[in-house]
N, C-alpha and C positions, 0 to 999 in steps of 0.2 A: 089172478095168478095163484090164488092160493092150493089149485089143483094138480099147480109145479110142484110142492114143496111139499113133503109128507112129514108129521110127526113124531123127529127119530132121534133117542139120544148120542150125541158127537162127541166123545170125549175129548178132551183140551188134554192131555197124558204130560205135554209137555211145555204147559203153561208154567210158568216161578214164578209166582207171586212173592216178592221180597221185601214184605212190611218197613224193616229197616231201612234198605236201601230206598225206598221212595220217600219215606220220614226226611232222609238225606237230602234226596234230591229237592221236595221242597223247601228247607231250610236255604237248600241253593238258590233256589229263584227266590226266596227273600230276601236274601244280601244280598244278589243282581240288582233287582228292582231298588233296593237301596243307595246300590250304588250312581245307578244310573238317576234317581231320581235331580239331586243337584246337578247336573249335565243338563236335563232335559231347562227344571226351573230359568236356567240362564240361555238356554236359546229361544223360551217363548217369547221376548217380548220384539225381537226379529223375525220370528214364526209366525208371527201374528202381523206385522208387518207385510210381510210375503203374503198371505192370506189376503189381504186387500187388494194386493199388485196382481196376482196370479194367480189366483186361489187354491183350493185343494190340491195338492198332488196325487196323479192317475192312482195310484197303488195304495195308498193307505183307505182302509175299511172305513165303510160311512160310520156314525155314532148307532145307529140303527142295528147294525150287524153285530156290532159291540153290544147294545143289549141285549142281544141276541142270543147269545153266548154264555153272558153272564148268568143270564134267568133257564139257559139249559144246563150251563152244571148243576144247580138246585132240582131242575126238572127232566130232565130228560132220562131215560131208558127203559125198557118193560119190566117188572119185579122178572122173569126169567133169565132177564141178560143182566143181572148181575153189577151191575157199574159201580166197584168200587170209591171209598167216600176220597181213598185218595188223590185218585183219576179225580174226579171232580177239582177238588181243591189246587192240582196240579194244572188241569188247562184252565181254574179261573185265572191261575198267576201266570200262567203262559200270557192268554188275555189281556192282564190286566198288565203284564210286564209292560206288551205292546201300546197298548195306549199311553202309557208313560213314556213311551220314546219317541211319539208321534213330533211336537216340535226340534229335535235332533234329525230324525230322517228328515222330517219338512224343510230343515234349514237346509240342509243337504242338497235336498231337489233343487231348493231355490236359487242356490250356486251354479247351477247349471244356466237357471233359467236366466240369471247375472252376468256370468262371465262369458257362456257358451250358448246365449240365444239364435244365435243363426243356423244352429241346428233345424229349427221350426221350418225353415227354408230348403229343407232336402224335399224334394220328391220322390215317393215312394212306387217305381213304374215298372209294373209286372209283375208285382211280386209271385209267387207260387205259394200255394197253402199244403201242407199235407194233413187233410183233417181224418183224422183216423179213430176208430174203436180202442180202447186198451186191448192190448196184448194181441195186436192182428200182426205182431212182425213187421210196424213202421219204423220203429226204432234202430237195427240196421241198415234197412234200405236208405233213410235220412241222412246216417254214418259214410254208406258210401256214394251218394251224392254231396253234400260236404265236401271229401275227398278233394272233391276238383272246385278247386278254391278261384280259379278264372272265373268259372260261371255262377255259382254260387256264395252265399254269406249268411249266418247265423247269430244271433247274439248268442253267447255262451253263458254258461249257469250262474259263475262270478260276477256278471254283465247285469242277469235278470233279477239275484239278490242282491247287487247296489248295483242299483241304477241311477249311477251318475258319475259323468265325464271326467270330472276333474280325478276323481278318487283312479278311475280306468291310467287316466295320464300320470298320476301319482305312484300307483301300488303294482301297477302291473308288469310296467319293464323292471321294476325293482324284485320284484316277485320272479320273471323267466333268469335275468342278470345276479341272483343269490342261488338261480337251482330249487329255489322250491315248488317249481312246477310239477316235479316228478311229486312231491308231497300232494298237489292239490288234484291229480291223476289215479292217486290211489285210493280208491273210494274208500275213502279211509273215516267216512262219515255211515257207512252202512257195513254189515257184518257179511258175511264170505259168501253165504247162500243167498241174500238178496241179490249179491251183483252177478251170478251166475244168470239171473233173468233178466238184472237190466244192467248197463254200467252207469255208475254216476260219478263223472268225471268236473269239477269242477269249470276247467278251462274247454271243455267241449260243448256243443249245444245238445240242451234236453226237452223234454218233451213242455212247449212253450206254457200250456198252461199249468203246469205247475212251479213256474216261477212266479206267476203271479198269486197262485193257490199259498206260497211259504210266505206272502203278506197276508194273507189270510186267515193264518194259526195254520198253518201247512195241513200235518195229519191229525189235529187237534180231533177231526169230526170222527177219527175210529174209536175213539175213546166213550163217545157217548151213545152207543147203540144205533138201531139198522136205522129209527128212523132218524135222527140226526145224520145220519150219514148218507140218508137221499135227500135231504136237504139242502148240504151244502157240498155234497161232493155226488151231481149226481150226472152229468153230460147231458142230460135228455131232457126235454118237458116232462115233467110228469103232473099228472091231476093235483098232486097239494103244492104247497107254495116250496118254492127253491131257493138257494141263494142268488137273488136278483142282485143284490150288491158286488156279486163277483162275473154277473153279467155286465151289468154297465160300467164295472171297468173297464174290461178284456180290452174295449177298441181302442180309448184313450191310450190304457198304458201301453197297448200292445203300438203303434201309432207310433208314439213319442220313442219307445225302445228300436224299433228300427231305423230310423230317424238318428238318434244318437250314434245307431252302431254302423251304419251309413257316414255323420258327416265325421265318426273317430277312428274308421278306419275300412270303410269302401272304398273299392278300386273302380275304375271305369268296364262298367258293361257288365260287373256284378248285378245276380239278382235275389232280392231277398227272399230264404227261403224258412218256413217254418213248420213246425209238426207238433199237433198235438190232439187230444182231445176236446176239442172245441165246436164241435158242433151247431149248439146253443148260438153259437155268433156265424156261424156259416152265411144265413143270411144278409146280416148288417156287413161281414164279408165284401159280398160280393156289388153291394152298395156304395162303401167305402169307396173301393178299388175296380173299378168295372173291367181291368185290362186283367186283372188277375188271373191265376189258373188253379184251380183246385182238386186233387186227387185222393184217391185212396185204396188200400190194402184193404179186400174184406177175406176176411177167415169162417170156416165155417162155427157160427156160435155154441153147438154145444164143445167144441174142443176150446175155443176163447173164452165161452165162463168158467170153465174146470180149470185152464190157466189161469183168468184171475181172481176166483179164488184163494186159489194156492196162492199168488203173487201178494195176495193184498195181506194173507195170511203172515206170509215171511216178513211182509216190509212191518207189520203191528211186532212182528216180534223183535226183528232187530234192528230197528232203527234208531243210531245213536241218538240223533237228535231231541228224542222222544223219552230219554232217561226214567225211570221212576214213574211212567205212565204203562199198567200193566198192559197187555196185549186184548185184544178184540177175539173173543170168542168165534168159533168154526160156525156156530149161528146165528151169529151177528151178519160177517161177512157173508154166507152164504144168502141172507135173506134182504141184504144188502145188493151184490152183485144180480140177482135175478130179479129183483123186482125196477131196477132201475135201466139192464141192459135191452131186457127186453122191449120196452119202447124206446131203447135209441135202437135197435135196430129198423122199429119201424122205421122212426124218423131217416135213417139214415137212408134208406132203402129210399124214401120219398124222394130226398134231397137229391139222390145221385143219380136218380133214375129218370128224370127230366130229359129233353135233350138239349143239350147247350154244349158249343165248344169250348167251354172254361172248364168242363168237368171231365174228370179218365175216372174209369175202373178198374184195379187192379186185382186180380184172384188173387188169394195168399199163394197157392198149389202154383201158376204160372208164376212170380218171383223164386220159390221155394226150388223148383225145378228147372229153371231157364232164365237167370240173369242176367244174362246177355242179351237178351231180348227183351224183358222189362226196363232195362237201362234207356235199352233202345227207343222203347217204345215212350218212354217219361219224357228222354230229350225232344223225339220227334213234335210231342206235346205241347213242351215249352215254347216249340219252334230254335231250338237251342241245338248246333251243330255238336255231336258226342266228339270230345278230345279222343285221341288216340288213345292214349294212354289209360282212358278211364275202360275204354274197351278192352284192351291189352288184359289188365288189368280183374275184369270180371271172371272170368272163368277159376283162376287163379284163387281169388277170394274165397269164390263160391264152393271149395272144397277145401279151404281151409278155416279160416275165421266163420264161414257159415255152416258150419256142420250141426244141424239141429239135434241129428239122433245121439251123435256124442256128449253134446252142450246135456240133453236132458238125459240123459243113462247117469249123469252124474251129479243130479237132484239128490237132498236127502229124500228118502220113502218118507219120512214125515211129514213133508210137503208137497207131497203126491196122489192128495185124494182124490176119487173120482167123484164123478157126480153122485152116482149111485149109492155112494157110505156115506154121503154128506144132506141123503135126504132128497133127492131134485130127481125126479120121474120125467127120466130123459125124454119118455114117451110123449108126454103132455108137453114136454118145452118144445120137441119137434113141429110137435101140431101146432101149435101157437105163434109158429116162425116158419110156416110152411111155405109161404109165401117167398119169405126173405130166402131159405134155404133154396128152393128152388130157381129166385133167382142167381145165387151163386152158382149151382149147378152149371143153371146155360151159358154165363161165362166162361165155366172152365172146359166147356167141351167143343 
């Protein structure tokens, strides 16, 4: 692919590197991790207990992945991208935080698996998958399916970062019953321009694997250059090795999380529904679950990699979470996003182009243009009668909350590069995807 990508410099203009404030922020995550260390000491020797009965819990990272990590702060990045020493030092305490909280999360799971094991006992029957590319525009469509809470059910964000019942029965009608819902609504975790492309609403459901990606060191892999970051943040097979450890979680946890959110708060004839970039488990999928049904929004790729781009750009820059860890350079991500999308589109194109009744196709262009008949056609899919209401409902939507050309007129210009300033010879990525593009095509026409 390297006849994608030409030799151009990208200026960073509004990069702020703020030596102090990351100085700060690590001293932060040292008196964290200090704190937390006596907490963790006193649950291991019941963590280890549990360990015996039950063993590992789905979500916490193997020891493997953990050195993993550790040996790429010291190593990883190209002398051209730059990886400051304090990015480093900051995801090894990120890292290192997490493995020091491992018997406290452990104990945690274990309470479930103590007080609330007949969870284990839910069946999981039909689920629907929405396995989709970044940035194809699943994440609304997901929004208003949800909607209709009869037929559908989601774990929510607060769900997939503690994952566990009792805390759910404990902190949450505490949490609606004080009014702090509107708090955990207001993406008040991300800065103003990120949530213009996505929302990140605490009590809503989000895009599934990256709840299990924030047990992972979340966005820890922007920090460390492009190939770190096709490593462990990469959707697709690719020819070198990937994060396997956050493969052989996905089914586990993902299994157990609906399950949970099933026997804590499913209604009869609810189906569970999920969306994410998951690909990678498409297969195991559909093995797990043979009643399942799987769909997806394809968008034409060269306007989806120049959105995520842009997207993955905003999220390195403003993401609270990520404090004192400076942002990922415009050729980091750009040679990040192309060198990994590109074969999930093959894949993707493989996967959904079979024919089997478990699988829809979705044009981005027919949602984008006709939701009323996408709705349509998803229920008709599921075999799931469309409420009234959801119908009522779509057109409605569709020219309010979905208004794309207004939503992006109101982009900063600084997160608006095209391909072309960022180096990507649009021409070559066409040919290279001529294949997949022209399949899009013939659905949309």
């Amino acid at each position: 692919m390297d006849d994608i990508i030409q030799d151009i410099d990208i200026a960073d203009d509004h990069q702020r590197p703020n030596i102090a404030f990351a100085l700060m922020m690590i001293f932060y995550y040292c008196i964290t991790m200090l704190l937390w260390l006596p907490v963790s000491i006193a649950c291991v020797p019941l963590f280890v207990l549990g360990l015996f009965i039950w063993g590992i819990p789905p979500m916490i990272p193997s020891w493997s992945s953990y050195c993993k990590y550790f040996i790429a702060v010291f190593t990883e990045g190209k002398p051209e991208e730059s990886i400051s020493i304090t990015n480093r030092i900051t995801v090894f305490l990120i890292v290192l935080g997490s493995l020091v909280k491992i018997p406290f999360h452990g104990l945690c799971w274990y309470i479930d698996e103590l007080v609330y094991s007949s969870y284990h006992k839910i069946n999981i029957e039909k689920p629907v998958f929405m396995i989709t590319a970044p940035r194809s525009g699943s994440t609304q469509l997901y929004d208003y399916l949800l909607d209709d809470t009869k037929n559908f059910i989601a774990p929510v964000a607060f769900e997939g970062m503690l994952p566990y019942i009792w805390v759910w029965k404990l902190f949450l009608p505490f949490i609606v019953r004080a009014g702090f819902q509107e708090y955990l609504y207001n993406n008040s975790l991300f800065g103003k321009e990120a949530t213009k492309r996505h929302r990140f609403m605490m009590l809503k459901a989000d895009s599934w694997g990256g709840m299990l990606k924030s047990w992972h060191f979340g966005f820890c892999d922007l920090c460390l250059g492009s190939s770190f970051m096709n490593w462990g943040y990469s959707f697709a097979r690719l020819q070198e090795p990937i994060d396997e450890d956050n493969v052989r979680s996905f089914m586990p946890f993902t299994d157990c999380m609906m399950k949970k959110v099933m026997f804590y708060r499913g209604k009869p004839k609810q189906q569970m529904l999920l969306k994410g970039h998951f690909l990678l488990s498409a297969r195991n999928i559909e093995l797990q679950y043979p009643d399942a049904k799987i769909f997806v929004t394809l968008r034409n790729p060269v306007d989806r990699f120049g959105s995520h781009i842009n997207f993955l750009k905003v999220m390195s820059e403003e993401s609270k979470s990520l404090q004192g860890i400076f942002p990922a350079t415009w050729r980091v991500i750009r040679d990040h996003v192309i060198y990994t999308q590109v074969p999930y589109c093959e894949q993707e194109m493989s996967f959904y182009k079979e024919p089997a009744d478990n699988k829809l196709v979705i044009p981005f262009t027919m949602y984008v243009n006709n939701l009323s008949a996408t709705l349509q056609r998803i229920y008709s899919f599921c075999n799931i009668p469309i409420p009234d209401d959801v119908m009522s409902n779509a057109v409605r939507v569709q020219y309010t909350t979905h208004d794309f050309t207004k939503l992006r007129a109101s982009y900063d210009p600084r997160f608006k590069k095209s391909l072309a300033s960022l180096g990507v010879n649009e021409e070559r990525l066409r040919e290279h995807l001529s294949e997949y593009i022209e399949w899009i095509n013939s659905l949309e026409n």
